[in-house]
C-alpha positions, 0 to 999 in steps of 0.5 A, a space after each residue: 506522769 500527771 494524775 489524767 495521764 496514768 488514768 489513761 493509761 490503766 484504760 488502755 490497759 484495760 482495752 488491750 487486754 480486751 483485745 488479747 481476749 478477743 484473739 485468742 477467741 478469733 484463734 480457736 475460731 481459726 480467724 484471722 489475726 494480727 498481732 499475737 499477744 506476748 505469752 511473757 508476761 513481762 513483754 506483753 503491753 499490760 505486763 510493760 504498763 504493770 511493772 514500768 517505772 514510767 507508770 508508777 502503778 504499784 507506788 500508787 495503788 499499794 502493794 494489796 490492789 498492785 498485788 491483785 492485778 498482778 495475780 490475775 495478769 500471770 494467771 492470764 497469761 498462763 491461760 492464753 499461753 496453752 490456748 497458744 501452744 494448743 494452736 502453734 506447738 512443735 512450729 517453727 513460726 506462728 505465721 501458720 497454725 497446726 491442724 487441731 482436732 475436734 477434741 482439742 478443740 474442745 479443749 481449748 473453749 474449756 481454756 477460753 472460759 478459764 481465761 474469760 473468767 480470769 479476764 473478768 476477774 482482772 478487769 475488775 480488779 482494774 475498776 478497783 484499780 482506777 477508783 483507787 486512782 481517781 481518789 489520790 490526790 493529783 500531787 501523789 503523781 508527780 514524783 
């Protein structure tokens, strides 16, 4: 994968974790939603463009930007992953949504501030992330 490519790549990782955001803010809102985002964090998209061989993402930013954006991508998912029980525990499928009380309600927007602020957090890691990248030379993406 060339140089524009993996740079791409990180972009639509990024968007995509604006988009989960977005979900698990239209689930506490009792919106309609489509896909639901993975609560594994090696099956969801970011967590595949993470840690694929096809993208290289730790060989090229280092272990300390590479340990970063892994940290605050298990702490999101953890987050989502109690916003996701909140609406679905004890369910046999996510194609329906249990009846939630006012109080967990409210305890699921304390969740979604947790995960706004860690999905904060990740999204400038990822600014870091792609300067890191725009700095190597074109030749440190070939191989």
């Amino acid at each position: 994968m060339n140089k524009q490519d993996t740079l791409q790549s990180l972009e639509n990782a990024r968007r995509n974790l604006e988009f989960n955001l977005q979900t698990a803010n239209s689930l506490l809102s009792n919106k309609e939603v489509g896909t639901l985002p993975s609560t594994d964090k090696n099956k969801c998209p970011f967590g595949i463009w993470l840690t694929s061989p096809e993208y290289r993402i730790k060989a090229l930013l280092g272990p300390i930007f590479y340990k970063d954006l892994d940290t605050y991508h298990t702490q999101w998912c953890e987050e989502y992953s109690r916003i996701h029980l909140l609406i679905f525990e004890g369910l046999e499928s996510t194609e329906k949504r249990k009846k939630i009380s006012q109080m967990e309600l409210d305890k699921g927007k304390l969740y979604f501030d947790e995960l706004q602020r860690t999905t904060d957090k990740l999204i400038k890691a990822l600014a870091s992330s792609k300067r890191r990248l725009e700095a190597l030379a074109e030749e440190k993406f070939e191989g």
